[in-house]
C-alpha positions in Angstrom: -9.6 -19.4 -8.7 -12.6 -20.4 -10.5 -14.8 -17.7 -12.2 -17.7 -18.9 -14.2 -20.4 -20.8 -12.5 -20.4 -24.3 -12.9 -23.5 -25.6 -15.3 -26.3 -26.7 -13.6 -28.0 -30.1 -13.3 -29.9 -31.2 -16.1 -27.5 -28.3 -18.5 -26.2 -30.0 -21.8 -23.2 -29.4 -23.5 -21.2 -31.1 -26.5 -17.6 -31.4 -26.9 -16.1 -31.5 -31.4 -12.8 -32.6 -32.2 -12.1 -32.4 -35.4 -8.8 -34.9 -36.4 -7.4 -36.1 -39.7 -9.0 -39.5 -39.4 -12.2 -39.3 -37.7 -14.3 -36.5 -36.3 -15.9 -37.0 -32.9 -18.8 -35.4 -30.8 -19.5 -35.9 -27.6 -23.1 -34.6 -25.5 -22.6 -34.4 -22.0 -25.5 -33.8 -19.4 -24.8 -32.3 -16.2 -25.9 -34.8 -13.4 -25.6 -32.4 -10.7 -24.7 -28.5 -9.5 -21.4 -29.5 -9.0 -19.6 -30.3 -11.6 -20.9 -34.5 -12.1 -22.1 -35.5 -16.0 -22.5 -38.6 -17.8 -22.6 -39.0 -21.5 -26.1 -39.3 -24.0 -24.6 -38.6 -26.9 -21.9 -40.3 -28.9 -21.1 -39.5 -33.0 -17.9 -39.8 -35.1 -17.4 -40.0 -38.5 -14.5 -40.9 -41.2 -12.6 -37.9 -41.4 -12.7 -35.7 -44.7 -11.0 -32.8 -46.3 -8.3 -32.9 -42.8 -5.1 -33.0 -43.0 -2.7 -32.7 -39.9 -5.5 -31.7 -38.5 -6.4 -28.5 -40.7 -9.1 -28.1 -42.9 -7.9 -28.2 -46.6 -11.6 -28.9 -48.1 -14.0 -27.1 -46.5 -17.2 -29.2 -48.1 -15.6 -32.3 -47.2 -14.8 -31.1 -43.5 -18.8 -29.7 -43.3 -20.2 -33.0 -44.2 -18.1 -34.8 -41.7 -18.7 -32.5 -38.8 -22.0 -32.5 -39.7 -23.0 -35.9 -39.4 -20.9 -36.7 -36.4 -23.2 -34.1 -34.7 -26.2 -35.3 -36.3 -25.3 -39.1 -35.0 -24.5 -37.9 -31.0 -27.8 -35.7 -31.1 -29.3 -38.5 -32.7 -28.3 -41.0 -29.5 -28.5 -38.1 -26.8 -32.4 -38.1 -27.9 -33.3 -41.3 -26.8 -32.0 -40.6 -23.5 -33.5 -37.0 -23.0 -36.2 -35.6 -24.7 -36.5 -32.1 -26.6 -32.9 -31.3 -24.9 -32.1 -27.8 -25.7 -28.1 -28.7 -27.0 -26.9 -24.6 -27.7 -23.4 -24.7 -26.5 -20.3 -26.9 -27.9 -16.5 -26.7 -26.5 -14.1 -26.8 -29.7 -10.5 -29.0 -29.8 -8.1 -26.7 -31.5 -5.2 -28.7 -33.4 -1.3 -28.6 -32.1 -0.8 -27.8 -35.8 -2.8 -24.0 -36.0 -1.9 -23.5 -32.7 1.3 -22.2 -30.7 2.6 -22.1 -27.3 4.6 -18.5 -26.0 5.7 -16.9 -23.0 5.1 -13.7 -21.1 4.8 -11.9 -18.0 3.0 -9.3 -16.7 3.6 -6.9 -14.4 1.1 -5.2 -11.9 0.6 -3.0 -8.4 -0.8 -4.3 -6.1 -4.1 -2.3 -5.7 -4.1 -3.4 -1.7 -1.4 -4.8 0.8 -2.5 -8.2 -0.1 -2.7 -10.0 -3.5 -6.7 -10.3 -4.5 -8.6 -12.2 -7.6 -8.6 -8.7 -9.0 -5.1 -8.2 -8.9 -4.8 -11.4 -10.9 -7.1 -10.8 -13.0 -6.0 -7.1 -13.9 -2.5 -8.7 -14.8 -3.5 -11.6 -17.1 -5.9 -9.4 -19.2 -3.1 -6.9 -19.1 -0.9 -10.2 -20.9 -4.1 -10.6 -23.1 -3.9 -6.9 -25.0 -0.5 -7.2 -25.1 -0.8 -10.7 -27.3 -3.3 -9.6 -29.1 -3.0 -10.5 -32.6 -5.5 -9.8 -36.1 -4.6 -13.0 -37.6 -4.4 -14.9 -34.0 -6.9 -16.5 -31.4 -5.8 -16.5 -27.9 -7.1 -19.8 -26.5 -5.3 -20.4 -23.1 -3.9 -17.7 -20.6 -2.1 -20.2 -17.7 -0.2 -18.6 -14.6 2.7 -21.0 -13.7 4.7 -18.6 -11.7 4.2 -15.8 -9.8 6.4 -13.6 -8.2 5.4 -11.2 -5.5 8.3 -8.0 -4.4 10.9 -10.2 -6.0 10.4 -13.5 -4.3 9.7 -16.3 -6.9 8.6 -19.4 -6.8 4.7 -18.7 -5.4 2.1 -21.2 -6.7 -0.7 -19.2 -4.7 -0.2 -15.7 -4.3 -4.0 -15.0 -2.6 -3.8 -13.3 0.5 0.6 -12.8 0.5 1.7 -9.0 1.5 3.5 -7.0 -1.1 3.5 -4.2 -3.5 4.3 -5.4 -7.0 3.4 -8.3 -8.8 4.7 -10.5 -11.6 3.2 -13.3 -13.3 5.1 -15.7 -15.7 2.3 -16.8 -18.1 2.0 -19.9 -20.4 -0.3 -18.3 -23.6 -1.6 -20.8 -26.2 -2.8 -18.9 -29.6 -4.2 -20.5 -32.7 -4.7 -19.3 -36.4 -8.0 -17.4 -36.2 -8.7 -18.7 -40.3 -9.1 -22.1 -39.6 -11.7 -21.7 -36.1 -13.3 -19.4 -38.3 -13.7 -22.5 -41.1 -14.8 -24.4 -38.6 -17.3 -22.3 -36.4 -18.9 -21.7 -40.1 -20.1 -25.5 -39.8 -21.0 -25.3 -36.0 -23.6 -21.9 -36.9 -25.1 -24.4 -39.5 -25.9 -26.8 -36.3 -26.9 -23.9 -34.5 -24.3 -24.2 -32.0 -22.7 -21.5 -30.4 -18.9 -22.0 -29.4 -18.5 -21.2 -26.1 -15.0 -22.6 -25.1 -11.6 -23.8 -27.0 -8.9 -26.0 -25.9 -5.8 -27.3 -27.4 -6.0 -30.9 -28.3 -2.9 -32.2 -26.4 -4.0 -30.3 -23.5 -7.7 -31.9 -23.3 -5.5 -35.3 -23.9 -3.1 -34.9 -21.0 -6.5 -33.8 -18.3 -8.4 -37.0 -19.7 -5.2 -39.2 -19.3 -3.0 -37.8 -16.3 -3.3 -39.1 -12.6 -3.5 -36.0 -10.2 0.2 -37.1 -8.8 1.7 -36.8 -12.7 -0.2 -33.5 -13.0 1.9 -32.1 -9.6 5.1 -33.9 -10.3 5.7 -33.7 -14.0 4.4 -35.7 -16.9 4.5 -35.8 -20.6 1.9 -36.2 -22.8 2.8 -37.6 -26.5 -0.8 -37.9 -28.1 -0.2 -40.1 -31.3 -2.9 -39.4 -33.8 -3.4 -40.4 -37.5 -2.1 -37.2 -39.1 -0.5 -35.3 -35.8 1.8 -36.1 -33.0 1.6 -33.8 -30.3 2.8 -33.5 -26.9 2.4 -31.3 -23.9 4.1 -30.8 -20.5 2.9 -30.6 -17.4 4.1 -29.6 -13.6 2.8 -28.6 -10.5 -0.3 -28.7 -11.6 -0.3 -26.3 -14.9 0.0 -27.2 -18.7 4.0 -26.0 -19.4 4.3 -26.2 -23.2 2.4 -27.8 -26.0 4.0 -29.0 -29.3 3.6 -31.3 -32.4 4.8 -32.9 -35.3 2.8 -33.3 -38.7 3.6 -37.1 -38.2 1.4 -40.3 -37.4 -0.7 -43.2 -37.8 -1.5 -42.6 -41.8 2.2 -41.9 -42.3 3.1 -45.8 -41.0 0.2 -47.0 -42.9 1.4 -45.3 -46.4 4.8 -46.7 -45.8 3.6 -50.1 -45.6 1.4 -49.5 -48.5 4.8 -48.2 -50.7 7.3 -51.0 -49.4 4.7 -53.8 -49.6 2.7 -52.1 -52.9 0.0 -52.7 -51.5 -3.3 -50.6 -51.1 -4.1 -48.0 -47.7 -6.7 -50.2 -47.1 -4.5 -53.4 -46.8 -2.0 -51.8 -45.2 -4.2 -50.5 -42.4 -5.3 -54.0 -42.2 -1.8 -55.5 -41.9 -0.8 -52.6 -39.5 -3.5 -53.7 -36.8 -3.8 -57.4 -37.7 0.1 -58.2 -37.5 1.9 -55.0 -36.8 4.5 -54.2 -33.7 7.0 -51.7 -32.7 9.6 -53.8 -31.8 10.4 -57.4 -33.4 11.2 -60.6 -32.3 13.6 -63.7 -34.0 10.3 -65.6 -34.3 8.9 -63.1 -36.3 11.4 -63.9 -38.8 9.7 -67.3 -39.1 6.5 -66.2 -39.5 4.9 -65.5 -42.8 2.1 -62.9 -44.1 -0.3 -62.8 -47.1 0.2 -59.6 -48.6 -2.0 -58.5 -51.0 -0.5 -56.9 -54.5 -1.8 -53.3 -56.0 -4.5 -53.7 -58.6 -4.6 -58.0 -57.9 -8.2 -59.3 -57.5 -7.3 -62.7 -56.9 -4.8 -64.7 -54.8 -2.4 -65.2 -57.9 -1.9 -61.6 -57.1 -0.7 -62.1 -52.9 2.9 -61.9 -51.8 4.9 -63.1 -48.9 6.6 -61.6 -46.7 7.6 -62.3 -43.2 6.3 -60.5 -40.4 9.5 -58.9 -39.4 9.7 -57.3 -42.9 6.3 -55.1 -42.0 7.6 -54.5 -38.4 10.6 -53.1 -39.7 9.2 -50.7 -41.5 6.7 -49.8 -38.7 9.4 -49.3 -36.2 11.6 -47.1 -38.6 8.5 -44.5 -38.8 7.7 -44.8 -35.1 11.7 -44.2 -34.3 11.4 -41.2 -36.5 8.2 -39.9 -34.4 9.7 -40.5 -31.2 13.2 -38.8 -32.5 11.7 -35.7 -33.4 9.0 -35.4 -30.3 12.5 -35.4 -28.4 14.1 -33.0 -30.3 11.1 -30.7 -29.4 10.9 -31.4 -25.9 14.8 -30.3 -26.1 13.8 -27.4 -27.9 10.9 -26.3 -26.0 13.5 -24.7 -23.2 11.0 -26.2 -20.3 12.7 -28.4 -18.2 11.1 -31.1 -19.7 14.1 -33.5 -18.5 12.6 -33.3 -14.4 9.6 -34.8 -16.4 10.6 -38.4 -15.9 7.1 -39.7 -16.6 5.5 -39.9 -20.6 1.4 -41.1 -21.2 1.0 -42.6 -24.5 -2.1 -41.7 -26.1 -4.6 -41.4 -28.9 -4.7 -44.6 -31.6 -1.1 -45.1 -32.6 -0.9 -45.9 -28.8 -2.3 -48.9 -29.6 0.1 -50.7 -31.3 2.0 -53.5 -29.4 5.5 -52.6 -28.4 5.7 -49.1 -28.8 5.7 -48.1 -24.9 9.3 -49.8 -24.8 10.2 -48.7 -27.9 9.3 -44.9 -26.5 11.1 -45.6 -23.8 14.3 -46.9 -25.0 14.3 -43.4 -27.5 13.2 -40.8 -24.6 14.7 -42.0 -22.0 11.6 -42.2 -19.2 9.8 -44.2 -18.3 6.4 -45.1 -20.2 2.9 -46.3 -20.2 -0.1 -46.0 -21.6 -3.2 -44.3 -21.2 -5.8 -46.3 -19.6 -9.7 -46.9 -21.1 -11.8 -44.2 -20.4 -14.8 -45.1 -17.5 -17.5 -42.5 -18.0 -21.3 -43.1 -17.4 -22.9 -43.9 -20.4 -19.6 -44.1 -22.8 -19.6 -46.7 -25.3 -16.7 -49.6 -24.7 -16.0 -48.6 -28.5 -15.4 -45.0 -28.0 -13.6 -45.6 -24.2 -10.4 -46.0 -25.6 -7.3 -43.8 -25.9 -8.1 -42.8 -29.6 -10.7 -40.0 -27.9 -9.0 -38.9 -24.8 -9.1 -35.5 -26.3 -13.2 -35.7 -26.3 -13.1 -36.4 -23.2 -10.4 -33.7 -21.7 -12.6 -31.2 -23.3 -15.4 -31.6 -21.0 -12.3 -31.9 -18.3 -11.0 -29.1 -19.1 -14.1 -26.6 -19.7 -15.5 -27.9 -16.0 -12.4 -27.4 -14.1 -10.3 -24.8 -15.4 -12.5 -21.5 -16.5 -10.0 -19.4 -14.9 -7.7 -20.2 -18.2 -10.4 -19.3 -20.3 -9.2 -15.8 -22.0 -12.7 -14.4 -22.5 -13.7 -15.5 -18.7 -10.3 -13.5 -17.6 -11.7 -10.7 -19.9 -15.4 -10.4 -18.6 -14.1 -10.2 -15.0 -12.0 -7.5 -15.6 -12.7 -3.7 -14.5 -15.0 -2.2 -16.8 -13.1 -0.5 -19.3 -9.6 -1.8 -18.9 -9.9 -3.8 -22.3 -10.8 -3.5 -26.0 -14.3 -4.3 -26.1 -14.2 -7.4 -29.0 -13.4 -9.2 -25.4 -16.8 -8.7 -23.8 -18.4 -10.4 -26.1 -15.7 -12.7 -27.7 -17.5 -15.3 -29.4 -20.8 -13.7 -29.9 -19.3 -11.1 -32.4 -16.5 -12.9 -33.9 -17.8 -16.5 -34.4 
């Protein structure tokens, strides 16, 4: 079921994820009434006052956000002229955000199951959530179960006279949108969808078939590594670990004393997951801490730095395990994992996944969008792009869409006007 209307041809809309390294905005324009857009508008910036993806300096985090917007409306004006940019779809982190479970319970207000019906039951779930200090950004049916039968995927139009929904609800800590809506008013931008990050990474990454059939998503970012599962079509479970890229990078930097900067270089110059007996062979210059000149360089082999590459990555890939474990979704009939975002990057480490989880691996592919840059196409912003993904194709998860269809009445007015009054 779809109900908003889909943006018109010519509409433009921007996408902000906000990560621990870098902070990224994407303007898209519609191309057609139908859902088709290409991209005018590309900015990202160094990250600043992030960490894990949560804002711990708000100044910091402003200037950032600001002139990544700034640079894609910047580019997006050369393209179209006097654009009218109003409306921007937010990435919420894995690490102020949480997955739980419900299900709601309904009569049937006819003999056969109608959008209404639906409708009345998830916004039903929705009050029944409903947290001060919480923000309820998905609301995804994956099971419904009409009279006692389970098992339905598409209850429209089936005979019966009670319903049940099984819901997957996604909520996030309503302090840190509010910290960053704050800089988006100061654009004058108005927020007009969210979506968990490793949900936007899995729609901008995921085939259709791994979608249906099960697939997990392991997004591995600078300061996060999240993951989400997916089957039969709907987003299962979303989780993280405060775990990634600038963690491998700072233990180069404190086994090799060298500087972040060095070590980032030595991480994507010479850096692996896995090593090899020639790399015992071969030998890297290895700056000291505080050295100006060569007097101050070390060597070490190259199997020394993988080492302690492959030690972090084995932690990462230990503990995203542990989770899936944990989850209690049968994440084991997912035999399929997508490696994303930059750590994805780094040679080795889909075999070295796959030896640790146990399924088999690969990795996302380059993103082919009109009017992407080649330097932003790659998997470090597949979340940018499921953004757009998800806001075009899947309103009906949207809790404030589920809320404005609803009988007049039936719920607490803050829903009717969701973002207007508290953003």
């Amino acid at each position: 079921m779809s109900f908003k209307q889909p943006l018109k041809a010519g509409s433009v809309i921007a996408t902000l994820d906000v990560g621990s390294s870098k902070v990224a905005c994407f303007i898209f324009q519609m191309t057609d009434d139908v859902g088709g857009f290409e991209i005018v508008g590309v900015g990202h910036q160094a990250s600043q006052g992030v960490k894990h993806g949560v804002i711990v300096d708000m100044g910091l985090a402003e200037i950032a956000m600001t002139q990544s917007i700034h640079a894609a409306e910047k580019m997006a004006s050369k393209t179209i002229k006097g654009y009218p940019l109003r409306d921007i779809i937010l990435a919420v982190p894995v690490t102020s955000s949480e997955s739980h479970f419900m299900d709601a319970h309904v009569q049937m207000m006819r003999q056969t199951v109608t959008q209404n019906d639906v409708r009345r039951a998830l916004a039903k779930a929705q009050l029944k959530a409903q947290r001060d200090d919480r923000e309820i950004v998905h609301t995804i049916p994956v099971d419904y179960v009409i009279d006692g039968h389970r098992g339905i995927q598409n209850p429209y139009g089936m005979s019966g006279q009670v319903m049940d929904i099984d819901i997957h609800m996604i909520d996030a800590d309503f302090s840190h949108l509010k910290h960053i809506s704050q800089c988006t008013e100061q654009n004058h931008l108005d927020i007009v969808s969210l979506c968990s990050t490793p949900y936007a990474a899995g729609l901008s990454t995921l085939v259709e078939d791994e979608i249906e059939l099960g697939a997990i998503v392991i997004d591995m970012g600078a300061g996060v590594t999240s993951y989400s599962i997916f089957q039969s079509g709907r987003l299962l479970f979303t989780g993280g670990i405060r775990l990634g890229g600038q963690h491998i990078t700072s233990d180069i930097a404190h086994g090799l004393t060298t500087s972040l900067a060095d070590a980032e270089r030595l991480k994507t110059l010479y850096g692996s997951a896995l090593a090899t007996i020639s790399d015992d062979h071969e030998y890297i210059d290895v700056p000291l801490l505080g050295e100006d000149t060569h007097k101050g360089e070390q060597q070490i082999t190259r199997s020394l730095l993988i080492n302690i590459i492959q030690a972090r990555l084995e932690e990462i890939f230990e503990m995203v395990r542990q989770g899936l474990v944990d989850s209690g979704v049968e994440a084991s009939m997912c035999r399929r994992v997508v490696l994303t975002g930059g750590g994805s990057l780094i040679p080795g480490v889909q075999d070295l996944a796959q030896r640790i989880l146990g399924k088999q691996v690969r990795g996302a592919q380059a993103l082919k969008v009109k009017g992407l840059p080649d330097a932003t196409s790659g998997p470090a912003f597949a979340v940018s792009m499921g953004l757009i993904l998800y806001y075009m194709e899947r309103p009906h998860e949207m809790p404030m869409e589920i809320a404005s269809y609803t009988e007049s009445g039936s719920i607490p007015e803050r829903f009717k006007s969701w973002f207007k009054e508290n953003w």
